[in-house]
Every structure is written in C-alpha cells, then in structure tokens.
C-alpha positions as CSV (number, residue, x, y, z in Angstrom):
1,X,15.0,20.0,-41.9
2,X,11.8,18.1,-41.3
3,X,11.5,14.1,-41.9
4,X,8.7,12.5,-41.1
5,X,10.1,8.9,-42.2
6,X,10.7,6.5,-39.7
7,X,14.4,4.7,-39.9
8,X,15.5,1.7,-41.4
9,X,16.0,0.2,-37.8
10,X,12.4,1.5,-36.6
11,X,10.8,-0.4,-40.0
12,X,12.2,-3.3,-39.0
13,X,11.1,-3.0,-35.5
14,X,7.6,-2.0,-37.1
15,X,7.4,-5.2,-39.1
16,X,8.7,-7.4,-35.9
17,X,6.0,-5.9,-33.4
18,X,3.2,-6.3,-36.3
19,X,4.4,-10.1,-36.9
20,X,3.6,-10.4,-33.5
21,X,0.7,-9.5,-32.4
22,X,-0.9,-11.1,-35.5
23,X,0.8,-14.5,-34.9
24,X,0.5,-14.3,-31.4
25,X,-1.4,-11.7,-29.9
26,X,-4.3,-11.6,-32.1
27,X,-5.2,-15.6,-31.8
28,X,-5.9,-15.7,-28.5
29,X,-7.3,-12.3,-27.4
30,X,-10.6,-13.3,-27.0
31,X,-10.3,-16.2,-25.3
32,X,-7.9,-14.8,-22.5
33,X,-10.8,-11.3,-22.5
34,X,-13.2,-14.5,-21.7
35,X,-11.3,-15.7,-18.9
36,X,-10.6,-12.4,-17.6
37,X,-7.0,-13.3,-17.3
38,X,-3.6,-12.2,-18.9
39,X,-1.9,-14.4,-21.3
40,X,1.4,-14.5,-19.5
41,X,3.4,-16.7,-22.2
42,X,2.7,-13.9,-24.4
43,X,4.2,-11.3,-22.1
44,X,7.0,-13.7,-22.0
45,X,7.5,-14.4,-25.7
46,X,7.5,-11.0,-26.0
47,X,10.7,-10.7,-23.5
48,X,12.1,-12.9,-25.9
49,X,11.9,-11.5,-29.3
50,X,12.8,-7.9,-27.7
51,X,9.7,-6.5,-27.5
52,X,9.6,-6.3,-23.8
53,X,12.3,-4.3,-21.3
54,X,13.2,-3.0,-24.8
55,X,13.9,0.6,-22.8
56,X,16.6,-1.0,-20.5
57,X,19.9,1.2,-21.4
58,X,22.7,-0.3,-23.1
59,X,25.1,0.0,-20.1
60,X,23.1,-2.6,-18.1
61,X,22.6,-4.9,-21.2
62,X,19.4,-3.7,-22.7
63,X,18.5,-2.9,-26.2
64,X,18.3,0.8,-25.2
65,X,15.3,1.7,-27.2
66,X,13.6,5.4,-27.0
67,X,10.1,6.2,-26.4
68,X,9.6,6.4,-30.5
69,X,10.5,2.6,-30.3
70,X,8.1,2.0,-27.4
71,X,4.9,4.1,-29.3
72,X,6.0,1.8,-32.4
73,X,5.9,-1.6,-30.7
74,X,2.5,-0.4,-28.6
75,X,0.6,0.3,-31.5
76,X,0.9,-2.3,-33.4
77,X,0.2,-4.9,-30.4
78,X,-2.8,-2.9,-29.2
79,X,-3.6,-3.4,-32.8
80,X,-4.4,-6.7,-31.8
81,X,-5.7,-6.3,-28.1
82,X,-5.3,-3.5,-26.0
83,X,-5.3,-4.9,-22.6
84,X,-2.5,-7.4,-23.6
85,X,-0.6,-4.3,-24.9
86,X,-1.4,-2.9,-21.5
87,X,0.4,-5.8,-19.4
88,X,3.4,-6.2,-21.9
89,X,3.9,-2.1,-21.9
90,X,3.9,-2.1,-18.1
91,X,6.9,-3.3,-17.6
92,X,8.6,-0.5,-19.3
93,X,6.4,2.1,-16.6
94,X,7.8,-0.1,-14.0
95,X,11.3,0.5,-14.8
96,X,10.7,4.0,-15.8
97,X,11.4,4.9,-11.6
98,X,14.0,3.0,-11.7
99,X,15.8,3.7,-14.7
100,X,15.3,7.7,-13.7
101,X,16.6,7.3,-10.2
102,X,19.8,8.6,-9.2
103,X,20.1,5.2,-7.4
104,X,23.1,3.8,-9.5
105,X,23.7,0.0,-7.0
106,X,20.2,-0.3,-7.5
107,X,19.5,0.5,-11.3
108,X,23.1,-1.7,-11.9
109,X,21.8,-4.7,-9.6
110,X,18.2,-4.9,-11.1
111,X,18.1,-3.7,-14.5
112,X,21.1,-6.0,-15.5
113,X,19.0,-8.7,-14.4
114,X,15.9,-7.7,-15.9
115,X,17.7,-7.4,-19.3
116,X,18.2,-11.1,-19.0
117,X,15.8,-12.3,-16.9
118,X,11.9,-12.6,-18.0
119,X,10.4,-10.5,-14.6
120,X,7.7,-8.5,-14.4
121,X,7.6,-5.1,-12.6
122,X,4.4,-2.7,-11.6
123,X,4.1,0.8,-10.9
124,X,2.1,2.0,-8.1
125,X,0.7,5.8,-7.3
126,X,-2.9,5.3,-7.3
127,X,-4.7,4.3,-4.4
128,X,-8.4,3.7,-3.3
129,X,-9.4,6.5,-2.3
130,X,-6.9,8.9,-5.2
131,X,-6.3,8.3,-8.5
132,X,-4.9,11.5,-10.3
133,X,-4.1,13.7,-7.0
134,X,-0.4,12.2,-6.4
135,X,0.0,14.7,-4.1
136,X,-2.8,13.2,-1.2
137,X,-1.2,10.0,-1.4
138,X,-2.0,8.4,1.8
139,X,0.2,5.0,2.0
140,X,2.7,5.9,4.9
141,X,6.6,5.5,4.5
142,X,7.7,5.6,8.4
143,X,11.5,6.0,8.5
144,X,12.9,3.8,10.9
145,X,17.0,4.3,10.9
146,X,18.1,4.8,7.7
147,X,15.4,1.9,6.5
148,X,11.5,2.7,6.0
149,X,8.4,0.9,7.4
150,X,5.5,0.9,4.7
151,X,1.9,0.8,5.4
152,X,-1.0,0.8,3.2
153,X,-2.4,0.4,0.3
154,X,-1.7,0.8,-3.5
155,X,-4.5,0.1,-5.6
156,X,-5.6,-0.5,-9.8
157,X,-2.1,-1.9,-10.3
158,X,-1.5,-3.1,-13.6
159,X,0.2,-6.3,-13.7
160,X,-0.3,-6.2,-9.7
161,X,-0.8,-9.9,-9.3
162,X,1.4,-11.3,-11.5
163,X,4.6,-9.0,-10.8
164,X,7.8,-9.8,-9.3
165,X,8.6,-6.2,-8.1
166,X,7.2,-3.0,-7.8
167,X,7.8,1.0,-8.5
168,X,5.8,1.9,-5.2
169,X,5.0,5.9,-4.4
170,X,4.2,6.9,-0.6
171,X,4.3,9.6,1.9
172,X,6.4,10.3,5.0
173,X,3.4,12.8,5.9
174,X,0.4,13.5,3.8
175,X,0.0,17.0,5.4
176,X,3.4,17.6,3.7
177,X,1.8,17.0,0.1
178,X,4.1,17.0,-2.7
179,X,7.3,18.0,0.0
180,X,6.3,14.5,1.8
181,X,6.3,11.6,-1.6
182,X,8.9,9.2,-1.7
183,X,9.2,5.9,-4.0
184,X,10.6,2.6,-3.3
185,X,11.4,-0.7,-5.5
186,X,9.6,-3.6,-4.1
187,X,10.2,-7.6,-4.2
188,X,6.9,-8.8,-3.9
189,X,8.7,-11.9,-1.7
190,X,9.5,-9.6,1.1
191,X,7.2,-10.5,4.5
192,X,4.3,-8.0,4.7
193,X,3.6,-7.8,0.7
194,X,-0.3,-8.9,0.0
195,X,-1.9,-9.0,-3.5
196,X,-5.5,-8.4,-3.8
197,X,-7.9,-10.2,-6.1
198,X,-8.4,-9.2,-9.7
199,X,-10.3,-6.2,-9.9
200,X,-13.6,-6.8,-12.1
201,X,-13.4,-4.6,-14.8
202,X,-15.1,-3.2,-18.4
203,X,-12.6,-4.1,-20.4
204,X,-8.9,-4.4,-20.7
205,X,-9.2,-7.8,-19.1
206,X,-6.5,-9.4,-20.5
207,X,-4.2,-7.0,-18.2
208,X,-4.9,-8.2,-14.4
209,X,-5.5,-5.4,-12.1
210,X,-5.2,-5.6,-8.4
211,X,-4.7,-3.8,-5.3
212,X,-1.3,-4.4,-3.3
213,X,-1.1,-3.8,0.2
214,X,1.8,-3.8,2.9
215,X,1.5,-4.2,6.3
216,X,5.1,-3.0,8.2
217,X,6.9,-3.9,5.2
218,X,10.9,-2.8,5.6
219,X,12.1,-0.9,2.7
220,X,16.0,-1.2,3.5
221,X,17.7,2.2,2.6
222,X,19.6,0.5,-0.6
223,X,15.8,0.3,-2.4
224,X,14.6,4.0,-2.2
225,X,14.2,4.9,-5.3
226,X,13.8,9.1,-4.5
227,X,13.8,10.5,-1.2
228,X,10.9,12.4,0.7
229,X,9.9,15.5,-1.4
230,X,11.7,13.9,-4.6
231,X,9.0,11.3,-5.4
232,X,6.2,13.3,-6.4
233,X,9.1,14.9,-9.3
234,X,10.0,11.2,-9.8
235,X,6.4,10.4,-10.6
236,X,5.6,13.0,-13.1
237,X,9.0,12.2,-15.0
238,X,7.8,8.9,-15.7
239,X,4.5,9.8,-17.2
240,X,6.2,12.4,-19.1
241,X,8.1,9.8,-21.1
242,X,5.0,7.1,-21.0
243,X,2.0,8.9,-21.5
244,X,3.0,9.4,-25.8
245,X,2.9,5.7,-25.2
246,X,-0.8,5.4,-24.1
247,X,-1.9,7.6,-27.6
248,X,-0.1,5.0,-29.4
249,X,-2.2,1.9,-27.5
250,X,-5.0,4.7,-28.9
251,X,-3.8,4.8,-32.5
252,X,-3.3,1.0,-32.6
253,X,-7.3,0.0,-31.3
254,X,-8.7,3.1,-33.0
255,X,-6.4,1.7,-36.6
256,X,-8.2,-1.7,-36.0
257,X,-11.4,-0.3,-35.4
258,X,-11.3,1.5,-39.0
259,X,-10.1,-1.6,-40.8
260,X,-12.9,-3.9,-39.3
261,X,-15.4,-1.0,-40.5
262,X,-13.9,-0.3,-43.5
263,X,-13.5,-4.0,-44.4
264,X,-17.8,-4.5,-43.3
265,X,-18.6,-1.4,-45.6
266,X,-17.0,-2.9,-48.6
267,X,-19.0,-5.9,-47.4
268,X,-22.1,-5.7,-46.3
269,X,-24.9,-5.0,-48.7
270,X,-28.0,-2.3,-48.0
271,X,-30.9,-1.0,-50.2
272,X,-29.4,-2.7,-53.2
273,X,-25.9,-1.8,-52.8
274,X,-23.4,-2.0,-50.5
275,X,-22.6,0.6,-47.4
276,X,-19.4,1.8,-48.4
277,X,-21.3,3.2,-51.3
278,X,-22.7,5.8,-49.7
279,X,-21.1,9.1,-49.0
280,X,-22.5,9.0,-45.2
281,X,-20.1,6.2,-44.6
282,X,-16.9,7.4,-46.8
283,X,-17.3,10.3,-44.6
284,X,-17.2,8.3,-41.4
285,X,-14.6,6.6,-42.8
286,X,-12.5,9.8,-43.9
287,X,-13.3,11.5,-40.3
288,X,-11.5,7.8,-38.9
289,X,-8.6,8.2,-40.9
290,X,-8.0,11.7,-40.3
291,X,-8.1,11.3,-36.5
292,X,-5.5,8.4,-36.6
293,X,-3.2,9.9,-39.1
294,X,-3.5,13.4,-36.4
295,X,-3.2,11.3,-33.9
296,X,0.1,9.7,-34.5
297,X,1.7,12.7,-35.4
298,X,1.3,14.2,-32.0
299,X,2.5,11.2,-29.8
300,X,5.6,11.2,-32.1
301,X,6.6,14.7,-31.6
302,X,6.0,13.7,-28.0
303,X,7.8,10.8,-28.1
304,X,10.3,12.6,-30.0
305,X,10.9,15.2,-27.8
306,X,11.5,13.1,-24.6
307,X,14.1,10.8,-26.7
308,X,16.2,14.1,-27.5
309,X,15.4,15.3,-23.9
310,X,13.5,17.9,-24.5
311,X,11.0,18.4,-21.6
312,X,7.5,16.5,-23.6
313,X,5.4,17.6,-20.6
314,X,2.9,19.9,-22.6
315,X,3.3,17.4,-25.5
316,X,2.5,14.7,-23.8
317,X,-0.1,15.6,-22.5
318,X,-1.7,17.0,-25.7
319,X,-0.8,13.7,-27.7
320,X,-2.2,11.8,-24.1
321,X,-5.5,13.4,-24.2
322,X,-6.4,13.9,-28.4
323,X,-5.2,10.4,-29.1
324,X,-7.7,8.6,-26.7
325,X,-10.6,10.7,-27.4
326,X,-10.2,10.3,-31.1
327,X,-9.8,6.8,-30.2
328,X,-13.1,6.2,-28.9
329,X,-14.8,8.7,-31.1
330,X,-13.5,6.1,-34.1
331,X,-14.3,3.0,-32.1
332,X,-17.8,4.2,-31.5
333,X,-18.5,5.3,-35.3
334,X,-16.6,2.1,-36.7
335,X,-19.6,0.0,-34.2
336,X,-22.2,2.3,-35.9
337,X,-21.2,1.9,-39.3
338,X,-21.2,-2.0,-38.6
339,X,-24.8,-1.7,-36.8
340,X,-26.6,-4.0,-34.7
341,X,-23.9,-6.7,-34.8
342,X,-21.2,-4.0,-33.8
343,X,-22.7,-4.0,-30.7
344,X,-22.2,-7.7,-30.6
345,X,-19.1,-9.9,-29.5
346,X,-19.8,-11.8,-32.6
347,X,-18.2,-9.0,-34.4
348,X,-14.6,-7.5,-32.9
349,X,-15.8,-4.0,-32.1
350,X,-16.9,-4.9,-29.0
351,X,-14.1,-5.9,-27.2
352,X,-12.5,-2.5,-28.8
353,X,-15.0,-0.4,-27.3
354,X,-14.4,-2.1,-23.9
355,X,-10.6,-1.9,-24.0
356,X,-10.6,1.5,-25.0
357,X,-12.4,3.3,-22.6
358,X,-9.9,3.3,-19.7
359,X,-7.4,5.1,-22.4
360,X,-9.1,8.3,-21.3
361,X,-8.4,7.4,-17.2
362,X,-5.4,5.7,-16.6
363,X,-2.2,7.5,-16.4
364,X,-3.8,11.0,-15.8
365,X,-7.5,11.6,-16.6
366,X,-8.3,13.8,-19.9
367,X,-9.1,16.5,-17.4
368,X,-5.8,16.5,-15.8
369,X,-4.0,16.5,-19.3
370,X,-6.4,19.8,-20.2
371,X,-5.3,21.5,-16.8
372,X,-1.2,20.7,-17.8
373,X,-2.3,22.1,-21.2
374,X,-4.5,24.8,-19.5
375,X,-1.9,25.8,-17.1
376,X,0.5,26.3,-20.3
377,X,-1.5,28.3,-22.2
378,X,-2.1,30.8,-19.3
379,X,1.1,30.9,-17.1
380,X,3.8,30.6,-19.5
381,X,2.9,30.6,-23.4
382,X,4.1,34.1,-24.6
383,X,1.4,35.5,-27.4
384,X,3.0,36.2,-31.3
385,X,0.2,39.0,-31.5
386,X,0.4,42.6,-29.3
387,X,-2.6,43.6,-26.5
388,X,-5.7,44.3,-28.1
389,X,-5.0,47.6,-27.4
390,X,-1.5,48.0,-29.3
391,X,-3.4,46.3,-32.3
392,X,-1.8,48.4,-35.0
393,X,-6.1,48.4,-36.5
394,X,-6.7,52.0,-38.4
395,X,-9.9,52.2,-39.4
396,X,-10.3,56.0,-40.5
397,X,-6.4,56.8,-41.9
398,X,-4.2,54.6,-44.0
399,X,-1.2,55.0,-42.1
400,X,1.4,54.4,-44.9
401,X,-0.4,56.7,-46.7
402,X,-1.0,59.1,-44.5
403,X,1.0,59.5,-41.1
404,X,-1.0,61.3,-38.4
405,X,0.7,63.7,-35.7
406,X,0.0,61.2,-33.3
407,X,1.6,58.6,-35.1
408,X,4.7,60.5,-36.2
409,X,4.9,61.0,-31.9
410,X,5.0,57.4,-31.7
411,X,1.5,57.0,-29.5
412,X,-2.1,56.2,-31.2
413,X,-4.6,55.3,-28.2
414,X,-6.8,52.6,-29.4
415,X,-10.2,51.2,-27.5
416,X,-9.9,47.7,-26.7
417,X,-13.6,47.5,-26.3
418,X,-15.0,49.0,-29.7
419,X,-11.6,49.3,-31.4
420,X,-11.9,53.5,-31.9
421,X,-8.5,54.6,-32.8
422,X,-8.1,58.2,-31.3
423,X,-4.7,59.6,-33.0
424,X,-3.3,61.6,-29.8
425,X,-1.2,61.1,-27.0
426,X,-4.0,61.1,-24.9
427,X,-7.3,59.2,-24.4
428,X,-10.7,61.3,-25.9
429,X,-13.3,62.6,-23.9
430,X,-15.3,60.5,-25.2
431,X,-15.5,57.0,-27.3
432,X,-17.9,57.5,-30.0
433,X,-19.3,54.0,-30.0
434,X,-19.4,53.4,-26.2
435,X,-20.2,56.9,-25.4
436,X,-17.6,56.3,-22.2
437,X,-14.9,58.2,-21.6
438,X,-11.5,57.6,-22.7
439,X,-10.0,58.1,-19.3
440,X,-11.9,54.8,-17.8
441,X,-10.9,52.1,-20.3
C-alpha cells in the first residue's frame, strides 16, 4: 500500500535541518556569496547537530541515514542558500566511494573517524579538459609494486580547497577507457598534493571550487578504493545514490524562489491593485507550485528506491534532470513576477538565479541524464501495447459481433501504414489506401 507521509523520525529531522538553515544558514548567505568564500563554521555546526556525515553507517558510529534523509536535510538548507548546501552535502559524495568500496581496513579506519571527527572530504572525476565523459579520464594511476604513482590533474572540485581528503578517479591507461578507471582516497598532506586557486564562478560561491593536482603522488595499496576496470562502476554508483540529492538542492531554491514571489505579489501594488490580483500571476504562481510539488515526488521515489536497494539509475536520473529544469524555470518566472528589482541583488532572486544554474551541469549534464533515460526507453523498456501491426483495430467488422474466417483461423493481416485490416491469412494484392501491395509492407 502506498504512503506518501514522511515518518515521525524524518519530521523531526525536517524541523531540525529547517531550524537550521534559517538560524544559521540564511543570516549569513549573502555576505559569504560577497566574499566568494564558504562559511566553514557552518559546515562545521552542521557536523555537530547531525546534519553532516549523517550517511556514515551505524557499524562505524554514524547516524546511518538513507538518501530520503539526505534529500530531506538538502532541501531545506538550499532553502536558504544553495552553494552552502553544496559544500555541506559534499561531504556525503565524498564518502559515497568510500562507503561503497569493498575496502573494509579502509572504510573501518576512516569512516569511524569521520563520524567523530569534523573533516571534510571531496570527490574528484572531472577534469579540465572532461567533465561528463568519465570514461576519457586522463589523470594517470602508474602502478608501481603493489602502490600507485598519480599524476595529473582533477579539476571543479567542490570543497577542493578546503578538504582534508579526497575520493580521486584515474586511469592506469586511457586507451583502455572504462576497463582502465581506478579510484583512490587521498590525504591532502601527502608530498605531491597541490590545491589550485578558487575557481571564479556565476554563482554557488559560497561552495569553493578548485582544481587539485598531484605530481608523483604514492597511493599505498591500503588506499585504493576500486581497482583498474572497477572505478568507472564505482563512479556511477555514487551518483546513482546522490544525484536524487541534487533535485532536492532544486526543490529547496526553486520553494524559496516561489515564496519570495508569492510574498512580493501579495505586496506589491500595480494599476490600482495589487499583482497577485491578477490571474496572469496566480497562474505563474500555480505553474511554480506544481513544478515543486512534481518535483519532490520524483527525487523521493529515487531516493527511495536506492535506500531499499533497488537500482535508482533511470530514476535518478529522471528526478536529476526534471527537478533542475523546473528549478530554474520557477527561479526565472519568480524574478519576472517581481520585475525590475528581481533582477537586482536588492531583492533575493538574484543570488537564486545564480546558484541554480550549475543544478543543470554538475553531477551529469541534463543531456547525459536524457541519454540514461534515452537509452532505457529504447534498449530495455518492454511496451504494454502490441506492434502496430497486431493492433487488434477493425474498422469494417465488429469482431464480437461478427467473427470473420480469418479471425476464427487466428490471423487478420493489418497495414501498419494506413491501418487496412485485410481478414485472411494472407497479405491483399493490394492496400486500398496506399494502392501498394500487401506483399511489400
């Protein structure tokens, strides 16, 4: 049986993450998107009321939280600013390689500490000259014993230059493609490791983005994370389970983004009365709200799905893709409905329409999401309905009424160009409406 209603725990956890980012998120967004810098006491508080590494498993000392839990606390913090959501969520796609590696010493050293320990850990596919073709990753893993040299560079790394480790994905060969991807777990201490200046961006800049590169860093064998021709599998497990999360930084800005408008229509006065007043904006407003209530729905079932470990690839991707495009549809309508000052940072909007942009790049591009989806619907969804030629369509004989010979032999040929039903085995000489002959279609 159905139930859309969210537990008594998950309420709680609602009320806690909403608490939050008004009290402490919410204050200070502006001024850190000023600075161009991440507010890392918030990350920090965060940690410490639970918000943060809240996905660590309870057998290493975490709160063991699903993906449900993560779309929960995301939304309601990129309520309040998206690029801060952005930096305190990362940690969580981080840990993802970790936490999904068969690595047990590794997962038990570090993610016992990380459950206690305020640390903040990056993930690393992208590169300079590749963002969502994992597979032509270029950063060279050169196995030397049983240990790995590492050489190149990573690069639009959230968190990058604050981090304390890193999820890092490289090649042994990148003729070998997909067969050749292997990931590691970084400690930014180690000789070799160098941290790039911020990267100047749009918007989300209270989340620092850098690029990382290593020059004949040695990845002892203890810190492989997945093996040559595992990593690429590695990768696209981890945005399985944390691209729902990206819709819900999507539902959170695009939920802001209606309230600011909504609250300026019931405001702002025009032609005698005020905006809201007018059905053009009601139905702006409407469109908003249907888009975010849609919106949520699908990153739940995908969030839902990975937490019961059903494989959320094509769900994820659908929630991935329709969340962040309704996102900045709403975004964009909520700064028309406010006008001239929506395009203004006197007004919030602004920031909103900066921040929300990147929803539609990072973690897979919409178009990648549309070829998962794509390459669903043609390889491997199986149709309800029969060919077009089996259609059971009789146009010229009731067939409960009447049953033809043909019918009672159990063939009917039908055209699947015009639809002529010809009630014999056989095709006719000729279709009446095409004037081509049965034998050729």
């Amino acid at each position: 049986m159905l139930n859309f209603n969210l537990t008594r725990e998950q309420i709680k956890l609602q009320k806690k993450a909403r608490t939050f980012a008004l009290e402490q998120v919410l204050p200070e967004a502006w001024y850190y998107d000023t600075q161009d810098e991440t507010p890392v006491h918030i990350l920090k508080k965060a940690f410490d009321q639970g918000l943060s590494h809240s996905d660590i498993p309870v057998e290493y000392g975490g709160n063991g939280l699903g993906i449900i839990e993560g779309c929960i606390i995301s939304e309601e913090i990129s309520a309040a600013c998206p690029g801060t959501a952005t930096s305190i969520f990362d940690n969580s796609l981080g840990m993802e390689p970790l936490i999904l590696s068969a690595n047990a010493p590794l997962k038990k050293k570090y993610l016992t500490r990380f459950a206690k320990e305020f640390k903040l850990i990056s993930f690393a596919t992208s590169e300079p000259t590749l963002g969502s073709d994992v597979s032509a990753i270029r950063c060279m893993a050169k196995p030397d014993g049983d240990d790995f040299i590492l050489n190149g560079t990573k690069y639009w790394v959230t968190n990058g230059g604050i981090a304390d480790y890193y999820s890092i994905f490289a090649t042994t060969d990148p003729e070998k493609k997909h067969e050749g991807i292997c990931a590691f777990f970084i400690d930014r201490r180690w000789p070799g490791v160098r941290v790039g200046r911020p990267i100047p961006k749009m918007g989300q800049k209270c989340s620092n983005t850098v690029g990382v590169h290593f020059e004949n860093v040695r990845v002892p064998k203890e810190y492989v994370l997945a093996p040559p021709g595992e990593g690429f599998v590695l990768a696209m497990k981890t945005f399985n389970r944390t691209r729902p999360v990206i819709g819900a930084f999507a539902i959170g800005a695009a939920r802001s983004a209606m309230e600011y408008a909504l609250d300026y229509a019931k405001k702002r006065q025009a032609f005698g009365q005020k905006i809201g007043n007018n059905q053009a904006i009601q139905f702006k407003l409407a469109d908003m709200y249907q888009k975010i209530e849609t919106s949520r729905l699908l990153v739940l079932k995908a969030a839902w799905e990975s937490d019961k470990g059903i494989d959320p690839t094509l769900n994820a991707s659908i929630s991935k893709f329709y969340a962040t495009e309704a996102c900045i549809e709403v975004v964009d309508e909520a700064l028309q409905i406010l006008g001239g000052y929506g395009y203004t940072k006197m007004f919030p909007v602004e920031k909103l329409y900066r921040d929300t942009r990147l929803l539609r790049i990072y973690e897979g591009t919409s178009e990648i999401q549309r070829m998962v989806v794509a390459g669903t619907v043609m390889g491997g969804y199986t149709p309800v309905m029969p060919a077009m030629e089996d259609l059971p369509i009789h146009y010229e004989q009731n067939p409960s009424k009447k049953p033809s010979a043909g019918r009672k032999r159990g063939k009917i040929w039908r055209c699947r160009i015009c639809g002529h039903v010809h009630y014999e085995n056989t095709p006719p000489q000729r279709v009446p409406l095409l004037f081509f002959s049965g034998q050729g279609i």
